[in-house]
C-alpha positions in Angstrom: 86.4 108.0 -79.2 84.8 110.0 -81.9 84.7 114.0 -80.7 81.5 115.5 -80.0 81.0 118.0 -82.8 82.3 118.4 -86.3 80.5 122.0 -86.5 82.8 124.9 -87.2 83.0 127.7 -84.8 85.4 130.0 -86.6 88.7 131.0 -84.5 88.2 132.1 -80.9 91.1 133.4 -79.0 92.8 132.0 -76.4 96.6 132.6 -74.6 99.8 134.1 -76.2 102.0 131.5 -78.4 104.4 131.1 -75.0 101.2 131.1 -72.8 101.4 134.3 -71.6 98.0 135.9 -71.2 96.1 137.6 -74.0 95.6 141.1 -73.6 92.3 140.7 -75.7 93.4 143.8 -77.4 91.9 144.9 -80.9 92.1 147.5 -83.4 90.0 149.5 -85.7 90.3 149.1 -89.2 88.0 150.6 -92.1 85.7 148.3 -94.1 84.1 149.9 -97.4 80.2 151.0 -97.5 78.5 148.0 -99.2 81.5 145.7 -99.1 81.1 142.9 -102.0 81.6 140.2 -99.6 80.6 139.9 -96.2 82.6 140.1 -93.0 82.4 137.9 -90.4 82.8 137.5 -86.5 85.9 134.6 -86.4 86.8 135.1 -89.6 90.5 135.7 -90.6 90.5 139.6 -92.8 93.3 141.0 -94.8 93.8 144.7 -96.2 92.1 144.5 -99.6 95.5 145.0 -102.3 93.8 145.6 -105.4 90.0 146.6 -107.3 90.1 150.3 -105.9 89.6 149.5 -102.7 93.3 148.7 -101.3 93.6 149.3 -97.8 89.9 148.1 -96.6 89.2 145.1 -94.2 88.0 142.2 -96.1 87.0 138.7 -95.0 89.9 136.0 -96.2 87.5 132.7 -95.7 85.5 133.1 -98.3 86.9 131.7 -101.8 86.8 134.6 -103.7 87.8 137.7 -101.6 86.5 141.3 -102.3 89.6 142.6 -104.0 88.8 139.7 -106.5 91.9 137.6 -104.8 91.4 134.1 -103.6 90.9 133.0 -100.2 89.3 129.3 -97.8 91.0 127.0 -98.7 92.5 127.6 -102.0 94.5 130.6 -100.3 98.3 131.4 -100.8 100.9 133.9 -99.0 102.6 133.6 -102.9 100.0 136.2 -104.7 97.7 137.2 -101.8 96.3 139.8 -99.5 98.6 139.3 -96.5 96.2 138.4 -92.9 96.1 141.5 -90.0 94.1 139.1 -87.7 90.7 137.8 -86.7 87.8 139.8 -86.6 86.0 140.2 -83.2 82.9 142.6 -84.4 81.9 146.0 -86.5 80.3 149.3 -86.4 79.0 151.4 -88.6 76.1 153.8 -88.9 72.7 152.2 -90.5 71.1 153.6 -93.5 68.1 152.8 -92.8 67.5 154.4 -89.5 70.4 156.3 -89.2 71.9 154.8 -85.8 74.9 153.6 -84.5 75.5 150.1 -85.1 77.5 147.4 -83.4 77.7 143.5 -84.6 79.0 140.5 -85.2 79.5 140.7 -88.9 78.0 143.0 -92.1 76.4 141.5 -95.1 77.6 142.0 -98.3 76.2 144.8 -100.0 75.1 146.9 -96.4 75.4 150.2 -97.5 76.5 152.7 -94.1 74.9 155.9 -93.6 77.4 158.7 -93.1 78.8 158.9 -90.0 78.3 162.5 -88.7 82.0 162.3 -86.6 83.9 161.4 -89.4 81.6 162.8 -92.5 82.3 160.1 -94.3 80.6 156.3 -94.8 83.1 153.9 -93.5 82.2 151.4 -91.1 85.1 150.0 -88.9 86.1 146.4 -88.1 87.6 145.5 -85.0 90.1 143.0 -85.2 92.7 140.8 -83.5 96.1 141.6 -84.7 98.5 140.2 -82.3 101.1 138.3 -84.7 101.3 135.8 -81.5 97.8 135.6 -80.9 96.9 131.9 -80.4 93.3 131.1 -81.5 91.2 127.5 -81.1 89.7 125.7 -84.3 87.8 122.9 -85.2 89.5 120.5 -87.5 88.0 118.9 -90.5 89.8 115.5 -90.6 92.2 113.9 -88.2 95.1 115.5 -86.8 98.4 113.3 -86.5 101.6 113.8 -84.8 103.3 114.8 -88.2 101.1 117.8 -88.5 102.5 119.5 -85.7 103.7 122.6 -86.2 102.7 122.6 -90.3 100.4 125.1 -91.9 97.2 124.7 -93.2 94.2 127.3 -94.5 90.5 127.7 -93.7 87.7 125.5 -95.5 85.9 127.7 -97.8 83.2 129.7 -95.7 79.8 130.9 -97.3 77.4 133.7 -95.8 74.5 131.3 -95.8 76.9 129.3 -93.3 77.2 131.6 -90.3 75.4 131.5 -87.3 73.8 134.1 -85.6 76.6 136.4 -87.4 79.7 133.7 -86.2 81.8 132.3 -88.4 81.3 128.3 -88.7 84.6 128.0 -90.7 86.9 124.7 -90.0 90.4 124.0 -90.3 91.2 122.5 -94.1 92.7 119.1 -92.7 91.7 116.6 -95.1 91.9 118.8 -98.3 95.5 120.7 -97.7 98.8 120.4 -98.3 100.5 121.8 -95.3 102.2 124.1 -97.4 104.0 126.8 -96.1 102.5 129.6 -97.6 98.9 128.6 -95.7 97.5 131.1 -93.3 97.7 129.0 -89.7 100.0 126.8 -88.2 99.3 124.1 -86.3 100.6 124.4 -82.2 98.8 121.3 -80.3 95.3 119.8 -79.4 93.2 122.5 -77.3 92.8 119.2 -74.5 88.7 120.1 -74.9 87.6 117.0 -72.7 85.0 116.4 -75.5 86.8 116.9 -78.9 90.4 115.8 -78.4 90.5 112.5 -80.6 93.2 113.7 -83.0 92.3 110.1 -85.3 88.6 111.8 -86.0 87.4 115.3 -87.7 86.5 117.8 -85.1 89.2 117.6 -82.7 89.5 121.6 -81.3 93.1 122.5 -82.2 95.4 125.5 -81.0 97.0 127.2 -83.8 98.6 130.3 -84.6 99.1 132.6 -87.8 102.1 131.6 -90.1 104.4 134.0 -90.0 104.8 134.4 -93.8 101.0 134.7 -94.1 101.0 137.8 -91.5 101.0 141.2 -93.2 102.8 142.8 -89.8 105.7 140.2 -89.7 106.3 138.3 -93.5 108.0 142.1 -94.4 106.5 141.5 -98.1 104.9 145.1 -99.4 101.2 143.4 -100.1 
């Protein structure tokens, strides 16, 4: 039985690898005024590592990061910004009417006003940076048994492709290589009632970060 959608909903959390509950918990972490590329809700972010930027938040789906790196589905732990989690949301103050502002993402080339607490114009992205966090996908292609437990990377993800914000980013299935140095492994079928065929694309799989992709836990200085 085919599953019922092939659309892409970015990576939503769910449990602790284990299942233990998820705290939910998030941190802050600066983004740049008028980041090059956008930053999206779902979306895997790094620490930018290079460009004069190095230490900002930066979206990791896109295929060309904003510290000029690479990142969808082309992306490799071997020469690349490590991941710090998911992003859940942003805020920053807006520069057109001066107000605190809280959303899903922030376009590429939003410019922040300067936030009066901090005197500076940094925005800050809230992410999910649990090593163990598990998250649920959707799946390009068919899943089989012997992909359990490998690694694969996002599909390349565009600004025009989001919705309402949201990432629509898929798991790169039927383009990758399993490699190792991919940014999410693989843990089991998410059992969604409607898109658990693992023989057809779309099937909502449980994964979890690789380790070696994971700036808090590969131990490489990024």
């Amino acid at each position: 039985m085919a599953n019922a959608s092939t659309t892409g909903f970015g990576f939503r959390m769910a449990e602790m690898l284990g299942n233990t509950p998820a705290t939910q918990g998030q941190s802050k972490y600066l983004i740049e005024t008028a980041p090059g590329v956008g930053l999206y809700q779902n979306n895997p972010v790094s620490r930018q590592d290079s460009g004069g930027a190095q230490g900002y938040l930066q979206d990791v789906s896109f295929a060309t990061t904003d510290d000029g790196g690479t990142g969808g589905a082309s992306y490799t732990t071997a020469s690349h910004a490590l991941l710090v989690g998911v992003l859940n949301g942003v805020f920053y103050v807006a520069n057109t009417t001066k107000k605190p502002t809280w959303a899903g993402c922030v376009a590429a080339s939003t410019a922040f006003a300067t936030n009066p607490n901090t005197n500076d114009t940094d925005g800050w992205g809230f992410v999910n940076d649990a090593p163990l966090q598990e998250y649920i996908v959707k799946c390009d292609a068919a899943v089989t048994q012997a992909m359990r437990g490998t690694c694969f990377n996002t599909n390349n993800f565009s600004a025009g492709s989001a919705k309402d914000c949201q990432s629509t980013v898929t798991l790169d299935i039927s383009g990758a290589t399993a490699a190792e140095t991919m940014m999410f492994r693989v843990v089991r079928s998410a059992e969604d009632p409607e898109n658990q065929d693992i023989t057809a694309a779309g099937l909502n799989a449980v994964v979890v970060m690789n380790g070696a992709a994971n700036l808090y836990t590969n131990g490489r200085d990024s």
